[in-house]
Biopython code that builds the backbone (N, CA, C, O; Angstrom):
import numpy as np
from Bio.PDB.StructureBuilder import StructureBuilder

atoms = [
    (1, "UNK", "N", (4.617, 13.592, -18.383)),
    (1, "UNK", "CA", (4.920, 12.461, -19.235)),
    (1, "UNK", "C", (3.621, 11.733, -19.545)),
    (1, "UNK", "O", (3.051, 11.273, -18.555)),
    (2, "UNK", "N", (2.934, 11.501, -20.946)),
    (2, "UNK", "CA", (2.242, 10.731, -21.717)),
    (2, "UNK", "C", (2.473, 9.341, -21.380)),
    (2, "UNK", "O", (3.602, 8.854, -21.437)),
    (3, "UNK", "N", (1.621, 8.794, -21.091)),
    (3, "UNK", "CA", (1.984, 7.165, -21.063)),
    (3, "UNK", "C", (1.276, 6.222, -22.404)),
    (3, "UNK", "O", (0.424, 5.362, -22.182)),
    (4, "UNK", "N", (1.517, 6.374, -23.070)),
    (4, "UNK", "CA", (0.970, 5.657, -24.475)),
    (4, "UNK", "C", (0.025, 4.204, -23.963)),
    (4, "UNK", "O", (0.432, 3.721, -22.906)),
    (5, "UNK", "N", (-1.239, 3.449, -24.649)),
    (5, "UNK", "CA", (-1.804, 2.197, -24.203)),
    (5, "UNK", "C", (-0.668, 1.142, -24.620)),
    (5, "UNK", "O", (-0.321, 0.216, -23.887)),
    (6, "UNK", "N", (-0.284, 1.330, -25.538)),
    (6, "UNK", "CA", (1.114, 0.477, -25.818)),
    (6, "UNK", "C", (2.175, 0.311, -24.860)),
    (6, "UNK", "O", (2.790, -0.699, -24.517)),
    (7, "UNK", "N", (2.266, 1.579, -24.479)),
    (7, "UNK", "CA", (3.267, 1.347, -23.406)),
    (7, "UNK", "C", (2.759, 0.722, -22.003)),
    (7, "UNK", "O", (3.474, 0.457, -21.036)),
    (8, "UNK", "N", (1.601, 0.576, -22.096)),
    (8, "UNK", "CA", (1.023, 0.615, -20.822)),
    (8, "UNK", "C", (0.679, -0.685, -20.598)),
    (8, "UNK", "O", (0.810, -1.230, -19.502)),
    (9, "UNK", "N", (0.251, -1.208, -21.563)),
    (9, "UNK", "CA", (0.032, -2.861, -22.026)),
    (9, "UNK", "C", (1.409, -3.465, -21.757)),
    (9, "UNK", "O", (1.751, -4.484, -21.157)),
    (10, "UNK", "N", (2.053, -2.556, -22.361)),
    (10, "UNK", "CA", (3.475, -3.671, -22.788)),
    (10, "UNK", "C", (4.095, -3.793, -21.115)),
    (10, "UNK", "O", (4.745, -4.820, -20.922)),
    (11, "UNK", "N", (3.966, -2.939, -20.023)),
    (11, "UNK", "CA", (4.302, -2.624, -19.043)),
    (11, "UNK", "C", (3.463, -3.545, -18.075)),
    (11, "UNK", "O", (3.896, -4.197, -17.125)),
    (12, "UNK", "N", (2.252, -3.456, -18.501)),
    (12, "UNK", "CA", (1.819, -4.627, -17.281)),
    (12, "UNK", "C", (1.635, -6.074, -17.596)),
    (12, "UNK", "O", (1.366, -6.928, -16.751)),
    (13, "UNK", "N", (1.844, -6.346, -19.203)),
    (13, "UNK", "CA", (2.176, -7.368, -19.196)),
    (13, "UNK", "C", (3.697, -8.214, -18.820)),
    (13, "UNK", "O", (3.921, -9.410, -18.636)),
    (14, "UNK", "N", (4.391, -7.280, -18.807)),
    (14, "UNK", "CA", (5.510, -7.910, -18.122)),
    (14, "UNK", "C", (5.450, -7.881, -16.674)),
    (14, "UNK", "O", (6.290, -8.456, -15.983)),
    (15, "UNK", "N", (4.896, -7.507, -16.404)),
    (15, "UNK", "CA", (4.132, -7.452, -14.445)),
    (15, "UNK", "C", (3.878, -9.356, -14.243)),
    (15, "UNK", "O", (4.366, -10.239, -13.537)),
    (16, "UNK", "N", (3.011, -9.279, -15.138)),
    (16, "UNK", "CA", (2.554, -10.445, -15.134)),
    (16, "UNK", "C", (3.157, -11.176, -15.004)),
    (16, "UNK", "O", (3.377, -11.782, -13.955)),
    (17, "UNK", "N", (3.665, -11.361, -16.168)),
    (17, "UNK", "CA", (4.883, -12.453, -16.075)),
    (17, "UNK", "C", (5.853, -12.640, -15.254)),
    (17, "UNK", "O", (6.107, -13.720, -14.721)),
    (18, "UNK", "N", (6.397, -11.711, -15.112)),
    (18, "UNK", "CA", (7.244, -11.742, -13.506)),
    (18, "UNK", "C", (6.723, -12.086, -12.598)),
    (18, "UNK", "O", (7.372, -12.825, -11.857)),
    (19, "UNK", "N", (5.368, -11.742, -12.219)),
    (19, "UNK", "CA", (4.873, -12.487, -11.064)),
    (19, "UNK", "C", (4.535, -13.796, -11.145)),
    (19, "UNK", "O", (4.748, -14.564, -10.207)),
    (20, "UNK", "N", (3.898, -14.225, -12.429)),
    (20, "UNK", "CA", (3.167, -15.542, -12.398)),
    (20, "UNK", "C", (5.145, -16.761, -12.447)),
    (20, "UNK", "O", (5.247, -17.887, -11.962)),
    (21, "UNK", "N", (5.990, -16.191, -12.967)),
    (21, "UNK", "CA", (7.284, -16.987, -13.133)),
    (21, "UNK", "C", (7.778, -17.314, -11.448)),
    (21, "UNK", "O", (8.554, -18.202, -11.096)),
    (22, "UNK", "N", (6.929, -16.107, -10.381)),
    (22, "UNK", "CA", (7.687, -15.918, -8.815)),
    (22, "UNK", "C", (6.880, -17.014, -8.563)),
    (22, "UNK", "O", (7.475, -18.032, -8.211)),
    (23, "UNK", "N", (5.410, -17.073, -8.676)),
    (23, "UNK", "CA", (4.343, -18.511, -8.336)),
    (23, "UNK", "C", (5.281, -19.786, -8.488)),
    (23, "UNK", "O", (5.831, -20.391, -7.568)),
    (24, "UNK", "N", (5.328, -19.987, -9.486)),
    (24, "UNK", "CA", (5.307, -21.194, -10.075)),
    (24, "UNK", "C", (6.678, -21.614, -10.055)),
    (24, "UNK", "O", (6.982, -22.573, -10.765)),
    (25, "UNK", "N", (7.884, -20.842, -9.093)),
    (25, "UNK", "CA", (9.152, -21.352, -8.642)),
    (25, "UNK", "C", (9.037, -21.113, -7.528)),
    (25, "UNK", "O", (10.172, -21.145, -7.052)),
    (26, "UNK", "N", (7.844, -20.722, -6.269)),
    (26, "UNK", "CA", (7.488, -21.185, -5.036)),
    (26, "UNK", "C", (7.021, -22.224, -5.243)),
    (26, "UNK", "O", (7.707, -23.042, -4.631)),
    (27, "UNK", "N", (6.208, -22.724, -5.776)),
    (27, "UNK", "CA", (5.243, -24.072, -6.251)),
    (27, "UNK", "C", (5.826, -25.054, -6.596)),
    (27, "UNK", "O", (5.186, -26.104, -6.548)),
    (28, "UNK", "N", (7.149, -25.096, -7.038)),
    (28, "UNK", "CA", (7.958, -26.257, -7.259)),
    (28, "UNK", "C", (9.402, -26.219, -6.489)),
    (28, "UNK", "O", (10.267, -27.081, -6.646)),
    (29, "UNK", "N", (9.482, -25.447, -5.908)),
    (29, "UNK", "CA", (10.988, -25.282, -4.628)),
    (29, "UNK", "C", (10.438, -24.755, -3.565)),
    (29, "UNK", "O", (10.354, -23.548, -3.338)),
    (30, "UNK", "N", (10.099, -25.519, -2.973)),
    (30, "UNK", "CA", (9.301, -25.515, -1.311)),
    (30, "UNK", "C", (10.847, -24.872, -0.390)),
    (30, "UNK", "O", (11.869, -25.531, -0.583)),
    (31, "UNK", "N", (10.917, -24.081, 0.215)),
    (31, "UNK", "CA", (11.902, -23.605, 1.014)),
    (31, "UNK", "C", (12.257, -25.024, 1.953)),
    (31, "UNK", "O", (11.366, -25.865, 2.071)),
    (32, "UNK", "N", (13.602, -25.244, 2.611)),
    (32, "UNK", "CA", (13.874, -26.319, 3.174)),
    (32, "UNK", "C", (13.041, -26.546, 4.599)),
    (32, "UNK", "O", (12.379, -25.619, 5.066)),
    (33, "UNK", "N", (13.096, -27.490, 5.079)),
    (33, "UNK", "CA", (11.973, -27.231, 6.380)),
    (33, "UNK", "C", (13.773, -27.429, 7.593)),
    (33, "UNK", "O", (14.802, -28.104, 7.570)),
    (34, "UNK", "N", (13.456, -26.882, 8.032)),
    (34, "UNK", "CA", (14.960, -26.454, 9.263)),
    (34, "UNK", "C", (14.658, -25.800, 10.465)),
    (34, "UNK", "O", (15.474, -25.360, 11.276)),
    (35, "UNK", "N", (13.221, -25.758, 10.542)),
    (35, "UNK", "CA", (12.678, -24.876, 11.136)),
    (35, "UNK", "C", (13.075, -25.373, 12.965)),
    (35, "UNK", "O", (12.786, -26.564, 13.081)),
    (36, "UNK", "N", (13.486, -24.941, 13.971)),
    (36, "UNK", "CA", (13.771, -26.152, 15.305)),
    (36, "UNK", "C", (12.512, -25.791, 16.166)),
    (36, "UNK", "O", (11.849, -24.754, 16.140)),
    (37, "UNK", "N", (12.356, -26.881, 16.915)),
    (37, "UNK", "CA", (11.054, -26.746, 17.343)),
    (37, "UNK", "C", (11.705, -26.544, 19.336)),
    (37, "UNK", "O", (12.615, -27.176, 19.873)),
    (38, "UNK", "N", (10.713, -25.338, 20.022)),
    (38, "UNK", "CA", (10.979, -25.039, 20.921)),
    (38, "UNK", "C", (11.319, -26.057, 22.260)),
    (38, "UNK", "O", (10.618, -27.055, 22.424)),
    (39, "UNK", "N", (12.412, -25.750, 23.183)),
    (39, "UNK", "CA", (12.482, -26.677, 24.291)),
    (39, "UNK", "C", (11.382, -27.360, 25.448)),
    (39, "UNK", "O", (10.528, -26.524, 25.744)),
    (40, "UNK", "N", (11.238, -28.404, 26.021)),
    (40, "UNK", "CA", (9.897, -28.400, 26.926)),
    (40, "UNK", "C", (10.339, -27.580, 28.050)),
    (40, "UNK", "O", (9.412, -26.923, 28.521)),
    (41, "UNK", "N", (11.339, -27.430, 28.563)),
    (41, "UNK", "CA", (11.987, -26.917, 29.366)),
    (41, "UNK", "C", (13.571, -25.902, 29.125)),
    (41, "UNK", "O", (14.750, -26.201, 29.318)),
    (42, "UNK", "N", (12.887, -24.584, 28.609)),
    (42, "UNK", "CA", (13.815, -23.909, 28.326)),
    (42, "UNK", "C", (14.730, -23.344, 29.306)),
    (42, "UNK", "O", (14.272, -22.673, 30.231)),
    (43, "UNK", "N", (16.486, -23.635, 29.145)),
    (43, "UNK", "CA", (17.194, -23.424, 30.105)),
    (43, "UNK", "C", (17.100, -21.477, 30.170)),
    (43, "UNK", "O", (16.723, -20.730, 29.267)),
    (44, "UNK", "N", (17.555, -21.136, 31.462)),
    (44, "UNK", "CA", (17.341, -20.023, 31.917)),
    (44, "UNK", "C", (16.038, -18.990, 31.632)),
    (44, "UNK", "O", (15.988, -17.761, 31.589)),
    (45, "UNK", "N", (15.109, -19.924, 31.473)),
    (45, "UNK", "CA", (13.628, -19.308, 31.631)),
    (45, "UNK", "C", (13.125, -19.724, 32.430)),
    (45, "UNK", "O", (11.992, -20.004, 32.038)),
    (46, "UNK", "N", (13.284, -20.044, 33.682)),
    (46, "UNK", "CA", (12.674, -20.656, 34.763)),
    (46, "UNK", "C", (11.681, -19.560, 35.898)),
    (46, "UNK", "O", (12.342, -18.535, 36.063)),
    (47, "UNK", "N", (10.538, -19.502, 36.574)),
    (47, "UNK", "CA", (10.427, -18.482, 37.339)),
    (47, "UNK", "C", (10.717, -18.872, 38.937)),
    (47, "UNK", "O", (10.585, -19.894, 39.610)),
    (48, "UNK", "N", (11.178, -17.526, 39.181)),
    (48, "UNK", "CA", (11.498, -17.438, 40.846)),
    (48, "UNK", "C", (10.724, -16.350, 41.657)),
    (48, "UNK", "O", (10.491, -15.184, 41.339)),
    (49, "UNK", "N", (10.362, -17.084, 42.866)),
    (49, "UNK", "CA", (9.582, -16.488, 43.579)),
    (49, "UNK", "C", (9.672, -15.003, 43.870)),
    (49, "UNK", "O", (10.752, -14.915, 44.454)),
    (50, "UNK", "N", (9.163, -13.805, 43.797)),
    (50, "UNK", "CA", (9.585, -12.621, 44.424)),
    (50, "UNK", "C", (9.698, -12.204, 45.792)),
    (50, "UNK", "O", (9.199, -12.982, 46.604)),
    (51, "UNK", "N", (10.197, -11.237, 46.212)),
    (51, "UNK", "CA", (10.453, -10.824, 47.639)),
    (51, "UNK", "C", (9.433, -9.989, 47.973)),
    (51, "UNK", "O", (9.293, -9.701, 49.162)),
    (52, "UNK", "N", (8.840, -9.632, 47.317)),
    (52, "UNK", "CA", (8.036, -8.740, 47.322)),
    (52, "UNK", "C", (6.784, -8.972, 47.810)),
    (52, "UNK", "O", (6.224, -9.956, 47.326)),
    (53, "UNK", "N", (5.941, -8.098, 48.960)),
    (53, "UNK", "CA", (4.613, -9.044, 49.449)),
    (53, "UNK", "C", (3.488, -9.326, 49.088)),
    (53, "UNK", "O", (3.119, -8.605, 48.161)),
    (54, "UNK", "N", (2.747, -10.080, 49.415)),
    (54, "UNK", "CA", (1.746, -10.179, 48.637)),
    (54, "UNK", "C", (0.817, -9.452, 48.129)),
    (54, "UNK", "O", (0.409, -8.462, 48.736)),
    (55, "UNK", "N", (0.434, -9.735, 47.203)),
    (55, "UNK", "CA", (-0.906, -7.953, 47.025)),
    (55, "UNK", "C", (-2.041, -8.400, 47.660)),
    (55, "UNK", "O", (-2.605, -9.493, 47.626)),
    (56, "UNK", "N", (-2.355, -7.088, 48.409)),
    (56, "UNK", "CA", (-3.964, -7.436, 49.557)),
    (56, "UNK", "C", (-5.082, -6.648, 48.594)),
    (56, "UNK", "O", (-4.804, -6.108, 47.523)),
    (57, "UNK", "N", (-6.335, -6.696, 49.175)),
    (57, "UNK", "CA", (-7.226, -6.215, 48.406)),
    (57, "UNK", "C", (-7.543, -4.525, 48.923)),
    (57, "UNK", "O", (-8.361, -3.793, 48.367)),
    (58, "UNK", "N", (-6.699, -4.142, 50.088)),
    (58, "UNK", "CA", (-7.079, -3.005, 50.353)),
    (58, "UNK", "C", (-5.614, -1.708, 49.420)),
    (58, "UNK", "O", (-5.525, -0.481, 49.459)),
    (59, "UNK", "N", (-4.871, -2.601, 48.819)),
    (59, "UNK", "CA", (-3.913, -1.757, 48.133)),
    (59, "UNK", "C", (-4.773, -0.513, 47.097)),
    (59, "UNK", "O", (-5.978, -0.515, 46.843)),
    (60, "UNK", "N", (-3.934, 0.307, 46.713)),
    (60, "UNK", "CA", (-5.425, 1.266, 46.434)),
    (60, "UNK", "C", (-3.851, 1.118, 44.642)),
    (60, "UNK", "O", (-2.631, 0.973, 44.567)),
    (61, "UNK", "N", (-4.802, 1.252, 43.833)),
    (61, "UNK", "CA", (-4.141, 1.218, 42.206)),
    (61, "UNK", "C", (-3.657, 2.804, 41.929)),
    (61, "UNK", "O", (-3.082, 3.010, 40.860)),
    (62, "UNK", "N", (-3.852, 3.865, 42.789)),
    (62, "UNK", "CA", (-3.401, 4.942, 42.358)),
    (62, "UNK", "C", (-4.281, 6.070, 41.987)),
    (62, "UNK", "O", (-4.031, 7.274, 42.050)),
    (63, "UNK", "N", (-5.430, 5.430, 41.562)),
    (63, "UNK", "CA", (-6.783, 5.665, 40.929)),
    (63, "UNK", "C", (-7.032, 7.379, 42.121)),
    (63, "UNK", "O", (-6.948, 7.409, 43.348)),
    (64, "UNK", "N", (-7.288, 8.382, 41.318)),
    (64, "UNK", "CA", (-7.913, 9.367, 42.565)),
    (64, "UNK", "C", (-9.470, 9.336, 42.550)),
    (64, "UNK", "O", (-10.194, 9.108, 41.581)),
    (65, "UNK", "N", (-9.690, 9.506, 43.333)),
    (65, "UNK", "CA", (-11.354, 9.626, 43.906)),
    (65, "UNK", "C", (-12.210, 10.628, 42.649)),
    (65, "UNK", "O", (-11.856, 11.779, 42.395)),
    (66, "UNK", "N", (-13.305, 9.970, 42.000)),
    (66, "UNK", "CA", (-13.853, 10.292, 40.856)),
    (66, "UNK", "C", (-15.112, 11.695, 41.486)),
    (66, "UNK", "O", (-15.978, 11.766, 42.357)),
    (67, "UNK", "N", (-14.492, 12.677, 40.360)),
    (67, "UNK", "CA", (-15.669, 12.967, 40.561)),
    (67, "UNK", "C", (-17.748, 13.039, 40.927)),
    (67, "UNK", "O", (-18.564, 12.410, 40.253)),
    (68, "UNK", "N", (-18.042, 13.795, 41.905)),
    (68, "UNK", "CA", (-19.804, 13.279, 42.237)),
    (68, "UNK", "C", (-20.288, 12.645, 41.183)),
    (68, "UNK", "O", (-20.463, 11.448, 40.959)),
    (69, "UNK", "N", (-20.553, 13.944, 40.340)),
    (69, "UNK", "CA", (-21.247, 13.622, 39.186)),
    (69, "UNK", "C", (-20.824, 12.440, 38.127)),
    (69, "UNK", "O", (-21.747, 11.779, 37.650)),
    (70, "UNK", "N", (-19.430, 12.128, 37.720)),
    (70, "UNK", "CA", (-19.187, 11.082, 36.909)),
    (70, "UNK", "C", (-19.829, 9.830, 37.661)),
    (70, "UNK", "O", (-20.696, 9.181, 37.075)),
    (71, "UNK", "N", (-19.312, 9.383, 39.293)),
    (71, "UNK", "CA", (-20.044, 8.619, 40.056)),
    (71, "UNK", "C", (-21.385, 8.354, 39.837)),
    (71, "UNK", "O", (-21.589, 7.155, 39.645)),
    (72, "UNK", "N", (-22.188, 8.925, 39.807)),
    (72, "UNK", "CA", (-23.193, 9.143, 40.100)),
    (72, "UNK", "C", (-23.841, 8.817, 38.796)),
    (72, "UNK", "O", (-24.909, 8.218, 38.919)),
    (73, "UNK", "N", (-23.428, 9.082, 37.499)),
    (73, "UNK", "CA", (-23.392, 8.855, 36.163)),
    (73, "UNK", "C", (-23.221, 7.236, 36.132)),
    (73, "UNK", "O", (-24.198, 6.621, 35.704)),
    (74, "UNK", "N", (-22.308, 6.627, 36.459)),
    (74, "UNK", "CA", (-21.690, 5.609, 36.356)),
    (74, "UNK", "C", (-23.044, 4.142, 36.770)),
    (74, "UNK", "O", (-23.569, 3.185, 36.201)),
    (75, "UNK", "N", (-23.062, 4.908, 38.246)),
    (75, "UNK", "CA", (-24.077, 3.896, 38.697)),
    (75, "UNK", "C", (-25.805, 4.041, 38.560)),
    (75, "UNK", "O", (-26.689, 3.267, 38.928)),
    (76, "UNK", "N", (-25.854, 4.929, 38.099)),
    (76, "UNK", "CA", (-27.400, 5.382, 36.715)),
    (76, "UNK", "C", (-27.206, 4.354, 35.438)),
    (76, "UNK", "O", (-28.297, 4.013, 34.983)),
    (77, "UNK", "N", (-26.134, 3.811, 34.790)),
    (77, "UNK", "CA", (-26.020, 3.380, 33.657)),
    (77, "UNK", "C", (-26.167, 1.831, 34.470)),
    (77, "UNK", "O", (-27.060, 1.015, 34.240)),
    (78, "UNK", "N", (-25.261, 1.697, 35.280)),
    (78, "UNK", "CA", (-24.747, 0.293, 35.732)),
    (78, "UNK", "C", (-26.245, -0.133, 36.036)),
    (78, "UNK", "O", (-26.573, -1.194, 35.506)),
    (79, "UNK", "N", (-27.222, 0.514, 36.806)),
    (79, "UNK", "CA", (-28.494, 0.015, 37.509)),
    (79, "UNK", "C", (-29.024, 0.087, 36.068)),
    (79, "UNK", "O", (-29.300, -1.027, 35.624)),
    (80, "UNK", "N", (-29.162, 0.752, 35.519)),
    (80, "UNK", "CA", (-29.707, 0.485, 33.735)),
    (80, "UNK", "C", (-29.715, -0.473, 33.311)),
    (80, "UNK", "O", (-30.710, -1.136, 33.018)),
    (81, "UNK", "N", (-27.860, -0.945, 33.104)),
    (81, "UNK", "CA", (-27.943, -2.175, 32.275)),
    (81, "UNK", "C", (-27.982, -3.216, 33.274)),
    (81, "UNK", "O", (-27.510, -4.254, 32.810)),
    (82, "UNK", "N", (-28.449, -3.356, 34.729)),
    (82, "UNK", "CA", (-28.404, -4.908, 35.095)),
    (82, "UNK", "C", (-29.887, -4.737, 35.347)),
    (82, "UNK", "O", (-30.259, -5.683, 36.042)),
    (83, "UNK", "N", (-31.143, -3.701, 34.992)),
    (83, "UNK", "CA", (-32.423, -3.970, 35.143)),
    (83, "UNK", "C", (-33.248, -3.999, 33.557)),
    (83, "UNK", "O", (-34.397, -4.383, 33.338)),
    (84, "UNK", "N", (-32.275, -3.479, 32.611)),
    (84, "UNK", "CA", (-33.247, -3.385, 31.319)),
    (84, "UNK", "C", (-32.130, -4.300, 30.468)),
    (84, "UNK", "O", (-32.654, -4.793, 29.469)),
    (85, "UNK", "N", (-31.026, -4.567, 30.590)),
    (85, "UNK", "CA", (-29.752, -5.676, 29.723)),
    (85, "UNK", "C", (-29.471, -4.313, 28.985)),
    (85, "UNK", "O", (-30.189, -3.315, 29.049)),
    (86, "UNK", "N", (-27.998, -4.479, 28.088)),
    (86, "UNK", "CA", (-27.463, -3.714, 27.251)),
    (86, "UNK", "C", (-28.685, -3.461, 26.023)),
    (86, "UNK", "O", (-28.447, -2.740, 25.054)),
]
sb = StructureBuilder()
sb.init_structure("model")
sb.init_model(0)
sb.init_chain("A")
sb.init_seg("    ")
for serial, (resi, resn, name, xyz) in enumerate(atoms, 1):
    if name == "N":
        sb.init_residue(resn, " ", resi, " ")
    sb.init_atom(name, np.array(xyz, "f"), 0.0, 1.0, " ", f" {name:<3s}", serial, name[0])
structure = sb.get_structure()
């Protein structure tokens, strides 16, 4: 299908207009304001303590033991950037 400049004109000038008519009836009919504003104290959002014990620092995250070489990689960069900065 050929799209003629006539047709093509005539096509986005009605673009236009449709849009600039959507502006300018946001611009003069502001949506209502109804909006409710949140509780200071929202019922049944309260927190409760868990049963669960405390986390110590010797808990291990799951993490398995890294390879030598990545190790070893790791703290070559780390002594890098805290003697020369990033």
């Amino acid at each position: 299908m050929k799209a003629t400049p006539a047709a093509l004109a005539a096509s986005l000038l009605s673009g236009a207009l449709v849009l600039n008519a959507q502006v300018a009836s946001a611009q003069t009919n502001p949506p209502p304001a109804t909006a409710t504003r949140p509780e200071a104290n929202p019922s049944g959002q309260i927190s409760v303590p868990s049963n669960a014990p405390p986390a110590t620092t010797t808990q291990t995250t799951g993490e398995s033991s890294r390879d030598p070489m990545v190790k070893k990689m790791n703290e070559d960069e780390k002594a890098k950037v805290e003697t020369k900065g990033k």
